[in-house]
DRENTORKOL-3810 file (N, C-alpha, C; in nm, 4 decimals):
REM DRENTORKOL-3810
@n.u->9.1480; n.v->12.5995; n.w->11.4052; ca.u->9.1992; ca.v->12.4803; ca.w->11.4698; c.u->9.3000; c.v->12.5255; c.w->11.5753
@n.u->9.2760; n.v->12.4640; n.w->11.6699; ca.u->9.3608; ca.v->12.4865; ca.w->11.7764; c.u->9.5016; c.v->12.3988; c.w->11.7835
@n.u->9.6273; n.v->12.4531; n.w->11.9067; ca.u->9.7285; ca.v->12.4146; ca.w->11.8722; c.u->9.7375; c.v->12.2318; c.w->11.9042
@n.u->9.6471; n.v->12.1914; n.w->12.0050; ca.u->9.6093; ca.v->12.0639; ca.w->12.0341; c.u->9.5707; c.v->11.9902; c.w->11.9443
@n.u->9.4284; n.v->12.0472; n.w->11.8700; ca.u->9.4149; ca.v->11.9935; ca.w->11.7171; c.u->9.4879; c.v->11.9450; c.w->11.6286
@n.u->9.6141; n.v->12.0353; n.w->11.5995; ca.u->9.6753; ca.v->12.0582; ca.w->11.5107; c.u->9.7736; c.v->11.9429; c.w->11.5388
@n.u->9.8467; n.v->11.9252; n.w->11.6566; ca.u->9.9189; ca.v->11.8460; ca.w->11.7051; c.u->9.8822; c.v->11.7152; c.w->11.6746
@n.u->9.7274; n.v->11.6394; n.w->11.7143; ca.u->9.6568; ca.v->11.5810; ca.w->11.7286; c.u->9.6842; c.v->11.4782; c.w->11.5767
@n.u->9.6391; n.v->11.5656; n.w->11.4808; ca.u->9.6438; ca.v->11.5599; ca.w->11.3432; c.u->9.7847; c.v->11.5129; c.w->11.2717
@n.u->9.8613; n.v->11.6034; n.w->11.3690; ca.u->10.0182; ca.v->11.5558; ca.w->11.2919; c.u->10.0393; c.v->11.4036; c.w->11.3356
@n.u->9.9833; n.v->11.4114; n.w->11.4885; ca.u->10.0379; ca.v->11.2786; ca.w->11.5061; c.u->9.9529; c.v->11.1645; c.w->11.4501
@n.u->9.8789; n.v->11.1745; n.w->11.4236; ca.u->9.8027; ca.v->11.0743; ca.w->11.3577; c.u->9.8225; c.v->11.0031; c.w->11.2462
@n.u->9.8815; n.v->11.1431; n.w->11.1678; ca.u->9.9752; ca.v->11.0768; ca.w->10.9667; c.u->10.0636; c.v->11.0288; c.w->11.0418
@n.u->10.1485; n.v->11.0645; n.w->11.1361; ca.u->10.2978; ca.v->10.9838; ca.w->11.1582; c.u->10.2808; c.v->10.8324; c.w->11.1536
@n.u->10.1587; n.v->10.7845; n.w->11.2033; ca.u->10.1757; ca.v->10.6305; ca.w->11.1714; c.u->10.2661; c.v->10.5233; c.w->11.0701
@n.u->10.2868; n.v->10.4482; n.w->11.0473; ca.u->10.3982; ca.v->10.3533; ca.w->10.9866; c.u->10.2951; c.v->10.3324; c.w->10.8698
@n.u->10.1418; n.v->10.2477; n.w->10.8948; ca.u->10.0677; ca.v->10.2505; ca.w->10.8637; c.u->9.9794; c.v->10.2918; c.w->10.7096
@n.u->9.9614; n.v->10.3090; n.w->10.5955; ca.u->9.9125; ca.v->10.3354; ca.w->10.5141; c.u->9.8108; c.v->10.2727; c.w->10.4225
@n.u->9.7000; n.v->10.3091; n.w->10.4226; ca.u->9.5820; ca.v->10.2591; ca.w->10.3203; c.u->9.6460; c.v->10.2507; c.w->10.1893
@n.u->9.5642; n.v->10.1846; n.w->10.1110; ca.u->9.5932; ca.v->10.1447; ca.w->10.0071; c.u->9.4498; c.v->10.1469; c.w->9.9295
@n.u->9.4735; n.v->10.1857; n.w->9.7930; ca.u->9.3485; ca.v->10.1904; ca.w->9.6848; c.u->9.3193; c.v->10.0512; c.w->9.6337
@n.u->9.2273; n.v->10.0225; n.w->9.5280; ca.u->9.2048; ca.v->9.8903; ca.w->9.5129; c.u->9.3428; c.v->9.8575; c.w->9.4316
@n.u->9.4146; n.v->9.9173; n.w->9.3228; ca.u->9.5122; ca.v->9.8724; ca.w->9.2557; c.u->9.6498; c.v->9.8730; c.w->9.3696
@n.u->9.6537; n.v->9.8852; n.w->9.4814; ca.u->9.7556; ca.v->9.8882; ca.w->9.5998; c.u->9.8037; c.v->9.9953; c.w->9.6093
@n.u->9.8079; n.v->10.1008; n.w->9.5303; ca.u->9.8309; ca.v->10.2561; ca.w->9.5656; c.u->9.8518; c.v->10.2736; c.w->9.7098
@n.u->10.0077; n.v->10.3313; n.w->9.8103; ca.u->9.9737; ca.v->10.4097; ca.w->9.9267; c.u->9.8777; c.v->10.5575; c.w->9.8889
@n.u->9.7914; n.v->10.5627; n.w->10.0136; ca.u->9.7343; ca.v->10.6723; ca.w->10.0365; c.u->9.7893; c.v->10.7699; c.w->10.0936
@n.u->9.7346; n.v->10.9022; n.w->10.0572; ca.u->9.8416; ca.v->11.0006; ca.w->10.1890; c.u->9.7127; c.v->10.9529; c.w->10.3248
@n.u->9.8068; n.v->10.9729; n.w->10.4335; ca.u->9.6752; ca.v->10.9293; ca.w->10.5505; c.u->9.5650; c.v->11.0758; c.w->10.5461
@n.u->9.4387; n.v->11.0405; n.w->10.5695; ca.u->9.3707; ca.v->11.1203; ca.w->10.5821; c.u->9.3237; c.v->11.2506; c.w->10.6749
@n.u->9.4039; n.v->11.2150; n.w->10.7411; ca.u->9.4673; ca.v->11.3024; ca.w->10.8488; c.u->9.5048; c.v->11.5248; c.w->10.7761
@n.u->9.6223; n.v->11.4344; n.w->10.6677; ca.u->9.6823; ca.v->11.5466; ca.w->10.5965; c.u->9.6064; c.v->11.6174; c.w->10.4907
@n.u->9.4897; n.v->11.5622; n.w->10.4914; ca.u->9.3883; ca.v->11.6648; ca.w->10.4103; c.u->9.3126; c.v->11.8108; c.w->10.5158
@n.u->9.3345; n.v->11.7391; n.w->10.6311; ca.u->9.2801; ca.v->11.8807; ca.w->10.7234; c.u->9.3808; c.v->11.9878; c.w->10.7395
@n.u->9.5041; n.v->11.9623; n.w->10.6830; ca.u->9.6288; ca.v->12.0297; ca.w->10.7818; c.u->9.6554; c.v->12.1561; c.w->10.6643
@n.u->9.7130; n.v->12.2769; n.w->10.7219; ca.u->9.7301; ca.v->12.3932; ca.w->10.6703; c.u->9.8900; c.v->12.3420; c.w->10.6187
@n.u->9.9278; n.v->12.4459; n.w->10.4732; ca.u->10.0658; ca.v->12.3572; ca.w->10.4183; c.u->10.1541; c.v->12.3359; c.w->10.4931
@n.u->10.2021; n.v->12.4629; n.w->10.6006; ca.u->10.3035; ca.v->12.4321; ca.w->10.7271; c.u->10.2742; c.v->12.3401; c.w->10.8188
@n.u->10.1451; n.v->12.2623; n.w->10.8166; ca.u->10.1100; ca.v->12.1899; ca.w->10.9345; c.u->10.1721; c.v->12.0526; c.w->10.8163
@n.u->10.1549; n.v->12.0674; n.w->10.6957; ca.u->10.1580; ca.v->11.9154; ca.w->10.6498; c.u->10.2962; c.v->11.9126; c.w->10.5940
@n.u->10.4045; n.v->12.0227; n.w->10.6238; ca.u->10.4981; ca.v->11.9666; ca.w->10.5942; c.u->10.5688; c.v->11.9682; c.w->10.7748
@n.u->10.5245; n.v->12.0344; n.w->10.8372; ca.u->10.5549; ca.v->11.9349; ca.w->11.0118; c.u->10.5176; c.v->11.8009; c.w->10.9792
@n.u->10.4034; n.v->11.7936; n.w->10.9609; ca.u->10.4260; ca.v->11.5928; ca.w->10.9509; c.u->10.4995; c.v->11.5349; c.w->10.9012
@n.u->10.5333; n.v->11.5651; n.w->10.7319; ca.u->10.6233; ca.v->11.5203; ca.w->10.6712; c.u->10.7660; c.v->11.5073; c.w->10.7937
@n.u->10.7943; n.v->11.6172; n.w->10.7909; ca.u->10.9463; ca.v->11.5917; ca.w->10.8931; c.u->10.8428; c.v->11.4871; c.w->10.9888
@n.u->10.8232; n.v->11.5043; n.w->11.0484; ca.u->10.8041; ca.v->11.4404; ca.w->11.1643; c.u->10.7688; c.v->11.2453; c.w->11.1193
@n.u->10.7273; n.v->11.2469; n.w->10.9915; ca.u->10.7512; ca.v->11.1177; ca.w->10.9336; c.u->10.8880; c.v->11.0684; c.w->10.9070
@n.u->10.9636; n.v->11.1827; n.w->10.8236; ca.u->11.0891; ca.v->11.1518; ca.w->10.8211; c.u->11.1612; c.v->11.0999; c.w->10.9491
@n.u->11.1782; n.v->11.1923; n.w->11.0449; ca.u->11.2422; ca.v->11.1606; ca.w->11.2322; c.u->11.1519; c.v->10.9927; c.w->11.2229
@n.u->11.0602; n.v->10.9663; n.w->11.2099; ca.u->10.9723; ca.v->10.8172; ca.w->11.2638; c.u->11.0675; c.v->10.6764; c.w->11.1638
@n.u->11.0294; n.v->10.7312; n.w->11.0764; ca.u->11.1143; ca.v->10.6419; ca.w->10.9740; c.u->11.2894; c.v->10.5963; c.w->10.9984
@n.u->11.3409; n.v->10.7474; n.w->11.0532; ca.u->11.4850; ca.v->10.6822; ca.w->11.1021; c.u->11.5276; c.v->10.6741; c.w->11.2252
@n.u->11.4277; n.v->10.6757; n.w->11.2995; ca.u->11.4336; ca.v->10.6005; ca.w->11.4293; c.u->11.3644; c.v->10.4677; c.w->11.4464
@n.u->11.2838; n.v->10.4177; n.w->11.3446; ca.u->11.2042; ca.v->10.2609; ca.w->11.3051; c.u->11.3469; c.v->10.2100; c.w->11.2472
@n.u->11.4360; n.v->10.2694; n.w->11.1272; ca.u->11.5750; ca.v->10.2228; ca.w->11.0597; c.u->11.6734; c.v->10.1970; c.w->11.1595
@n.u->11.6799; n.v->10.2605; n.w->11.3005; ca.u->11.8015; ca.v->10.2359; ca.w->11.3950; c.u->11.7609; c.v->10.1574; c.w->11.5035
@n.u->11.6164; n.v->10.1216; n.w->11.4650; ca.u->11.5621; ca.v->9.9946; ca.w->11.5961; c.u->11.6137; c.v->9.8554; c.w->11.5206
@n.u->11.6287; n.v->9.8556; n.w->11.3787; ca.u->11.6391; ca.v->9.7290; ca.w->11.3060; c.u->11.7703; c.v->9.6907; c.w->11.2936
@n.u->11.8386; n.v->9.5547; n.w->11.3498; ca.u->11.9597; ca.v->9.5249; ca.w->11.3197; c.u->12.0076; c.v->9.5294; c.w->11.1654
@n.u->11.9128; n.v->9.5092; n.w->11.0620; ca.u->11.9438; ca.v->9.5350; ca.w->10.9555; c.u->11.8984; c.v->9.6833; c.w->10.8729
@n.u->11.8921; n.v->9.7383; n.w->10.9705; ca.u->11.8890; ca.v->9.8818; ca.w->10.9068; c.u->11.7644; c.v->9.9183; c.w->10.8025
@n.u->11.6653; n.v->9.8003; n.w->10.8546; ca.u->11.5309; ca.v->9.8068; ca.w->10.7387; c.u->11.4209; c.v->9.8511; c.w->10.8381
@n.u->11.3701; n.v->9.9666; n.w->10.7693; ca.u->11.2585; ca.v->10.0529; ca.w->10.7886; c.u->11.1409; c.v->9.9479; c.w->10.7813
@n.u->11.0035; n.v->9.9737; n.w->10.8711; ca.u->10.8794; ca.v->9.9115; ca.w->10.8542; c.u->10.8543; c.v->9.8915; c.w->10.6886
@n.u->10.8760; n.v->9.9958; n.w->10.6314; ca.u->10.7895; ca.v->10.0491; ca.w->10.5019; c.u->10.9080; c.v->9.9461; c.w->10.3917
@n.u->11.0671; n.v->9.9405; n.w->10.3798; ca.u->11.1367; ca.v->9.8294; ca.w->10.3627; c.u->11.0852; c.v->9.6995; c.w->10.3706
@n.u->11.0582; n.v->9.6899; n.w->10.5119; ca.u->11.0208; ca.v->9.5330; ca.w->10.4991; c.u->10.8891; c.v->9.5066; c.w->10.4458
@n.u->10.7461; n.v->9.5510; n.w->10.4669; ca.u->10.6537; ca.v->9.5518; ca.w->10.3795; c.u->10.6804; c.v->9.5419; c.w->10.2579
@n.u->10.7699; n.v->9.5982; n.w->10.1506; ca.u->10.8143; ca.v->9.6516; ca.w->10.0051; c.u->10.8555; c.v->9.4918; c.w->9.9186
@n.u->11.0165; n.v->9.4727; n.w->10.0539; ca.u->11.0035; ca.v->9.3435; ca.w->10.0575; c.u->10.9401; c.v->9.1865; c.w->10.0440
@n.u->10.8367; n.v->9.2269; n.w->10.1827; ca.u->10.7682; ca.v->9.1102; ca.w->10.2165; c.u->10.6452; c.v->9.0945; c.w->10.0462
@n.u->10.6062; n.v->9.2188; n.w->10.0040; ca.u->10.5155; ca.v->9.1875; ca.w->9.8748; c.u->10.5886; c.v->9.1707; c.w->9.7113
@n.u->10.6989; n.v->9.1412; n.w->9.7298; ca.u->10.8170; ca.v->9.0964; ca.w->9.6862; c.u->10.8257; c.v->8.9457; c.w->9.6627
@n.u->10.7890; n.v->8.9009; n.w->9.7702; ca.u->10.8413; ca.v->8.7969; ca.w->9.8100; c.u->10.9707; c.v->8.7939; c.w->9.8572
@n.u->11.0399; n.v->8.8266; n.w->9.9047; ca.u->11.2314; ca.v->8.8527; ca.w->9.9192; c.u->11.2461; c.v->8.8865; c.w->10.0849
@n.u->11.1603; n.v->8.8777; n.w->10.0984; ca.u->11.1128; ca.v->8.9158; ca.w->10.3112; c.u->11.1958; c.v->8.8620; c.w->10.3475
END
């Protein structure tokens, strides 16, 4: 895999985004099954950096993945 590939791939798990199984399980994105372990813990960080820059866009300091958690809560 090339370094474009590889890139390609990371950015793709970074999404906010996550599948879900029939019992609502998050999925890891499918993305991170191609990635070598150093490539899938670059995503990881690179999820982490997404997540707290989504937390400092929100006047209340709530992450996408927060308010989803929430919203199936009911407490949105």
């Amino acid at each position: 895999m090339n370094e474009r590939e590889r890139d390609t791939l990371i950015e793709a798990g970074v999404s906010v985004h996550r599948e879900q199984d029939r019992e609502g399980r998050l999925l890891p994105p499918p993305e991170y099954w191609d990635l070598a372990p150093e490539d899938a813990e670059e995503l990881f960080r690179r999820q982490v950096m997404s997540r707290e820059v989504d937390r400092a866009m929100d006047p209340a300091g709530r992450s996408a993945t927060v308010k989803a958690v929430l919203a199936r809560l009911g407490i949105g």
